[in-house]
C-alpha positions in Angstrom: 143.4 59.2 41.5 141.5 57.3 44.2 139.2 54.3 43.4 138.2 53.9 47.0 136.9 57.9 46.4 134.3 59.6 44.1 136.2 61.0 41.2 135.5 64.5 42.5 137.0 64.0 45.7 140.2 62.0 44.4 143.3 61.8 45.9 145.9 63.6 43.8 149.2 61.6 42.3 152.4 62.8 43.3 153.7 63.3 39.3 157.0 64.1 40.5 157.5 60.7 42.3 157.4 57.2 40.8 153.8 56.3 40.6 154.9 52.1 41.9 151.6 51.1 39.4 153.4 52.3 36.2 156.7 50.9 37.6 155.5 47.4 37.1 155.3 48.0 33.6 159.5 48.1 33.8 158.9 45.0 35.7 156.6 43.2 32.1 154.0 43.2 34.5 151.0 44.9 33.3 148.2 46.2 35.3 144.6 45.7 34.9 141.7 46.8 37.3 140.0 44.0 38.8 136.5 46.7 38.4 134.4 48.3 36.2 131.6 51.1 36.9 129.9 53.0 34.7 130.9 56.3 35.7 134.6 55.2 35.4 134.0 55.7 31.6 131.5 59.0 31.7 133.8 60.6 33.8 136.7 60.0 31.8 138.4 58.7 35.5 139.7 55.3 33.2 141.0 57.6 30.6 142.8 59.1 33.9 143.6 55.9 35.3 145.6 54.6 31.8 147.1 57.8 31.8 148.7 58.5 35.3 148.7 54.7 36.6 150.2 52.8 33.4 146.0 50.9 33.5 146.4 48.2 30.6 143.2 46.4 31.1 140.1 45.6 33.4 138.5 42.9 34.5 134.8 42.0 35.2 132.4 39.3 37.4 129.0 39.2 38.7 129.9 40.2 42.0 131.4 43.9 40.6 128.9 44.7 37.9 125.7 43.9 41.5 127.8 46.6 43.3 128.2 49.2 40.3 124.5 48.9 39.5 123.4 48.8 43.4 125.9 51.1 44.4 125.0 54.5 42.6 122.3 55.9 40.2 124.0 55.8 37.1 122.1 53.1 35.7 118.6 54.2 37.1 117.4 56.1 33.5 118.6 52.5 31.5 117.1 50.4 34.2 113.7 51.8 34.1 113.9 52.0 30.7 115.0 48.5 29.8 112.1 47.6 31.8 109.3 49.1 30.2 110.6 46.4 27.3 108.3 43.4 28.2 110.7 40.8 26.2 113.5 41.2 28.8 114.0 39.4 31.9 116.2 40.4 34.5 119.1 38.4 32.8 118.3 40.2 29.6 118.3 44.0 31.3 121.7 42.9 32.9 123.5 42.0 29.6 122.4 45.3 28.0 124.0 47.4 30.9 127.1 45.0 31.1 127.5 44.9 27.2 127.5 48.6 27.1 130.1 49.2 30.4 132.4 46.7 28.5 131.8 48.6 25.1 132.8 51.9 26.7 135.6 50.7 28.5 136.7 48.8 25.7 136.8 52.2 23.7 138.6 53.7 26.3 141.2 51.1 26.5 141.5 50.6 22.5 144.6 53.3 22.2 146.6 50.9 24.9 145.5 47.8 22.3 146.6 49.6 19.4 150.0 50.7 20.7 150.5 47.6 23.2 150.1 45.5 19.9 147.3 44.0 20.8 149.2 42.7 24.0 147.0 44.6 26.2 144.0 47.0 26.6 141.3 44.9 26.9 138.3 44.2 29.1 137.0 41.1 30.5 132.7 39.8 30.5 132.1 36.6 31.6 130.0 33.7 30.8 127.2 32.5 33.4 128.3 30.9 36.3 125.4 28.6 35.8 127.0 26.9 32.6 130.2 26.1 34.5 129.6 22.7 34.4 128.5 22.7 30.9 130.8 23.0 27.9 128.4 22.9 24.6 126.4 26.1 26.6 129.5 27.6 27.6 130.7 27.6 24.1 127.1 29.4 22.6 127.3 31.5 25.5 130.7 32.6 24.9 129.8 33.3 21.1 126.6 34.9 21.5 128.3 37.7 24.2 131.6 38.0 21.7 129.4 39.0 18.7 127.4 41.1 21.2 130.3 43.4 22.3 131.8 43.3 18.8 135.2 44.7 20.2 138.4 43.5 18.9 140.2 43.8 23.2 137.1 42.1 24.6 137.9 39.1 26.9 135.4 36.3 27.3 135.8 34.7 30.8 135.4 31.0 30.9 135.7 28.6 33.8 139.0 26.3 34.1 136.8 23.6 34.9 136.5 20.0 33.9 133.5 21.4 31.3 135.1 24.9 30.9 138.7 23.6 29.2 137.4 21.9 25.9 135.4 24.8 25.5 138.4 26.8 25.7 140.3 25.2 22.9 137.0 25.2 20.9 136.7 29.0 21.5 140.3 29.5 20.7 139.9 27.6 17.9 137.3 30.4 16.5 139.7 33.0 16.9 138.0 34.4 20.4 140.3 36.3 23.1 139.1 33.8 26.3 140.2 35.0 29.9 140.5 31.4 31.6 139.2 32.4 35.0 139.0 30.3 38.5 142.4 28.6 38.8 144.1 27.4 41.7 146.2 24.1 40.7 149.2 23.5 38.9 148.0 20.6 36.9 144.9 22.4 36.0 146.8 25.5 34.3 148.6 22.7 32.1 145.6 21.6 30.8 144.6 25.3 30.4 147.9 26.0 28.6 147.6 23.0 26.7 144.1 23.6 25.4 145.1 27.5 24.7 147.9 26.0 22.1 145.9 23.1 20.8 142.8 25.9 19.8 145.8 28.2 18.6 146.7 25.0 15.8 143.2 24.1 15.2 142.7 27.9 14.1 146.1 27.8 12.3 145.0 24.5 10.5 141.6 26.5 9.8 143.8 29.6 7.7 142.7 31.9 10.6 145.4 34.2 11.7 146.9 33.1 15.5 148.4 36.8 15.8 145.1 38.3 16.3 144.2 35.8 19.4 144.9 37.1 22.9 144.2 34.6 26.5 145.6 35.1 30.0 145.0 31.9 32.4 143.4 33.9 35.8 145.5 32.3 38.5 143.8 33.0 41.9 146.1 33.4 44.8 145.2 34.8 48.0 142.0 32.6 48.2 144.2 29.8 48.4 146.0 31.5 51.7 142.3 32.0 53.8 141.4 28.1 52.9 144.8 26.9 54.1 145.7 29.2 56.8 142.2 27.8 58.3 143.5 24.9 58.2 146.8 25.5 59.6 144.9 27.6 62.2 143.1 24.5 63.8 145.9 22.3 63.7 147.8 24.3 65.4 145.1 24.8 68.1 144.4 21.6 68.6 147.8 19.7 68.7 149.6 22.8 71.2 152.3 19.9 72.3 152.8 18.6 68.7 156.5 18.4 67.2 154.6 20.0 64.2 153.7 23.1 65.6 156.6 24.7 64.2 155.8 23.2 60.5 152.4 24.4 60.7 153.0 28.1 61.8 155.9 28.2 59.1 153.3 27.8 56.4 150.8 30.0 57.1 150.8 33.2 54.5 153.6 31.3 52.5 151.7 28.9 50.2 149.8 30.8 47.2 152.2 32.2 46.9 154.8 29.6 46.4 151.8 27.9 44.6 151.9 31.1 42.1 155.8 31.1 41.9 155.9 27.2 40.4 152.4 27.9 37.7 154.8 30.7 36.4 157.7 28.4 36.0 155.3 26.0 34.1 154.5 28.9 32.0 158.1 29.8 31.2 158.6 25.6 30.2 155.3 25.6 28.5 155.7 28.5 25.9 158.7 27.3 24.7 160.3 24.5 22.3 159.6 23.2 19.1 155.7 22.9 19.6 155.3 26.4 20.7 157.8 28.2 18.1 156.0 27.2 15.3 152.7 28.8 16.4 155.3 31.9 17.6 156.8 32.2 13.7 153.2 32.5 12.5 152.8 35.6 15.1 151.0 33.7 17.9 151.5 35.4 21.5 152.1 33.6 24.9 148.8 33.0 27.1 149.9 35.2 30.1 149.9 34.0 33.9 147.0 36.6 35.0 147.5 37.4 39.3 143.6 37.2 40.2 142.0 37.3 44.0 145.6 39.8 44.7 143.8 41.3 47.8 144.8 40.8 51.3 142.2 39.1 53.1 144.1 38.6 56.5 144.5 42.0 58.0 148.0 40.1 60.0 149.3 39.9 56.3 150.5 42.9 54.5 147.5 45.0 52.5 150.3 45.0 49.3 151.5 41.2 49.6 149.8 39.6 46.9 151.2 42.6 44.2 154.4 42.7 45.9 154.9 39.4 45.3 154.7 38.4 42.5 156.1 41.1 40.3 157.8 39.2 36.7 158.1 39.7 33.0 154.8 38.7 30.6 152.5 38.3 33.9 149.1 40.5 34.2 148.2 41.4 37.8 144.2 42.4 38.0 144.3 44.6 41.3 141.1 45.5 43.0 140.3 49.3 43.9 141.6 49.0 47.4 144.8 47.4 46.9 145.3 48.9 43.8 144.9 52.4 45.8 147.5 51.1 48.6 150.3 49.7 45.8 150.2 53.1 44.5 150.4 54.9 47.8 153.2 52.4 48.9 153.8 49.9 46.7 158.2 48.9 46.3 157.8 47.0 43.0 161.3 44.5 42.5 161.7 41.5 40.5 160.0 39.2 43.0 158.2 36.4 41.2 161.3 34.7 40.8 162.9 34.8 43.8 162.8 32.2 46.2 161.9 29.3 43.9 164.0 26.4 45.9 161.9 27.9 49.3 158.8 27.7 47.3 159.1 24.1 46.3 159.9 23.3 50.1 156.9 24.8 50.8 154.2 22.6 48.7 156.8 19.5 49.9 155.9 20.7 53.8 152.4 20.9 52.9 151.7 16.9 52.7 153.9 16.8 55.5 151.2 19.0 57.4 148.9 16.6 56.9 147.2 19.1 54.2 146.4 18.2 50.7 146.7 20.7 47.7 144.5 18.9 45.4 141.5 18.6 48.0 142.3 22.7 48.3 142.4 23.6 45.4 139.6 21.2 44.4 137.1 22.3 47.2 138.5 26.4 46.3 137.3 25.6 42.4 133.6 24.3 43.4 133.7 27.0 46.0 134.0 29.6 43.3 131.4 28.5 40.7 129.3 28.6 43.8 130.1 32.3 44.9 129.7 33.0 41.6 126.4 31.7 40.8 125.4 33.0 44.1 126.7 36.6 43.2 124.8 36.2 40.0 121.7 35.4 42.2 122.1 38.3 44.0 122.9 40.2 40.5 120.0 39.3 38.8 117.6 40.0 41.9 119.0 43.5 42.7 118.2 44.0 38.3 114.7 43.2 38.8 114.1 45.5 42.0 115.6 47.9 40.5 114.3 48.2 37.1 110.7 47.5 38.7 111.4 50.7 40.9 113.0 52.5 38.1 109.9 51.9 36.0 107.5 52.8 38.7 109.2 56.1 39.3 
């Protein structure tokens, strides 16, 4: 199965070959599809997708539900029709056609929840990007969508941000699956982890039951590569007699992930101990490392190098269509995410030595993100209201 092709012109799967998608599962890697479309469920291509790639979950933004409802005609009828209801602004119409993509696909994925153990086979919907900043709206928000899907494997995205992380622990806390989404720092996933197992006690402390709670922290990695490579790039171009020069071209491509390889070995230090067995004995799951932003952005780099990578036990890697197509066509999954740790320490200890800071990096990458995605929700919203203005005219 393609996802860069219609469904009636996709590529076949070589069944008698190792398809390299299901192999991560070997690997405790599971793979979720960083896309949803509404013909992936009418079509019965996700039912496909779980069946012949190993597909444990998907994820969701504004950017991928504007190109599913720009990019075909399957939402024209519901569009036009949406619109003819005059108590529905363009936000409104959106939520309805995202609610019931997420519904679907969350029925579709509901057989990898059941026998996964609730582990996997869920499906991410995310929170506006305009309450990033704001953690009482977040919350609501984040309450108001859950009850609204009123599936068991639906994800709530939230933003790791300063606002976004005692929202977390408050959702938590309630019993809600969140999908901590937009994080590039170290420190940052700490607080992440740590607010994930404080909401997991507060629920415990409440009688609720911690087993039934699912989170992944959404790591984002090749993002951090394009903002330092830039860097890199101009240092190198405007120092050419500099002792450095070597220093500089040695990092470039190497730190996200090395960045990536460290956050896991937090994880591994985090969920574990005293604190976290007690929340373990009363059937309370790890909040998986989730591999977010895996696409190659510099065609120099390897169209694989973000899977490939960062291949470990009780990780989640959210692939988008094009690299997920290409891991499957060539993809040589091998125990990766460990390897290399001592190098990948060097590696943030030659950054500052660079002259390059990782906390204005990965500060600038955070407020960068809320931006694109506000912007893509812009864009979102607008596209909804042309559309279902056309749709109703027609």
């Amino acid at each position: 199965m393609s996802l860069t092709t219609k469904p009636t012109t996709a590529a076949k799967v070589d069944t008698q070959a190792e398809n390299p998608l299901k192999a991560l599962t070997g690997f405790g890697q599971s793979v979720w599809l960083d896309y949803i479309r509404r013909d992936l469920m009418s079509t019965g291509e996700l039912a496909r997708l779980i069946d012949v790639d190993g597909l444990r979950g998907m994820t969701s933004n504004p950017a991928i539900f504007e190109k599913a409802i720009t990019g075909s005609a399957d939402y024209t009828q519901a569009l036009g029709d949406l619109a003819k209801q005059k108590n529905l602004d363009a936000k409104g119409i959106y939520e309805h056609l995202a609610i019931r993509d997420i519904q679907d696909a969350a029925d579709a994925l509901r057989r990898v929840y059941d026998q996964t153990k609730r582990r996997d086979g869920y499906v991410s919907l995310e929170v506006s990007p305009y309450l990033a900043h704001k953690t009482q709206e977040t919350i609501d928000e984040a309450q108001r969508l859950w009850k609204a899907v009123a599936r068991d494997n639906v994800m709530i995205k939230v933003p790791g941000t300063a606002a976004g992380i005692p929202a977390i622990r408050d959702l938590i806390g309630r019993g809600l699956n969140i999908n901590v989404t937009l994080l590039f720092a170290q420190d940052v996933y700490e607080k992440v982890a740590e607010a994930y197992i404080a909401g997991l006690e507060d629920l415990a402390k409440r009688g609720g039951d911690v087993s039934r709670v699912a989170s992944v922290a959404s790591f984002f990695v090749s993002r951090i590569d394009t903002l330092i490579d830039g860097k890199l790039a101009d240092l190198i171009k405007n120092a050419p007699g500099s002792a450095d020069q070597s220093l500089w071209r040695g990092l470039q491509g190497r730190v996200a992930i090395a960045n990536a390889k460290l956050t896991y070995q937090k994880y591994k230090e985090i969920f574990s101990g005293g604190r976290w067995e007690s929340l373990a004995g009363r059937g309370a799951t790890t909040q998986r490392v989730l591999w977010a932003s895996t696409g190659t952005k510099n065609p120099a780099y390897s169209d694989i190098l973000y899977v490939e990578e960062l291949i470990g036990p009780d990780t989640v890697d959210t692939i988008p269509p094009a690299t997920y197509d290409a891991f499957r066509d060539h993809g040589k999954p091998r125990a990766s995410l460990e390897e290399g740790i001592d190098a990948a320490r060097k590696t943030m200890l030659d950054l500052p030595r660079a002259g390059i800071s990782m906390k204005a990096v990965t500060d600038q990458l955070t407020e960068d993100g809320v931006k694109l995605f506000a912007d893509a929700f812009d864009k979102l919203l607008a596209a909804v209201e042309k559309q279902a203005k056309n749709s109703a005219n027609r």
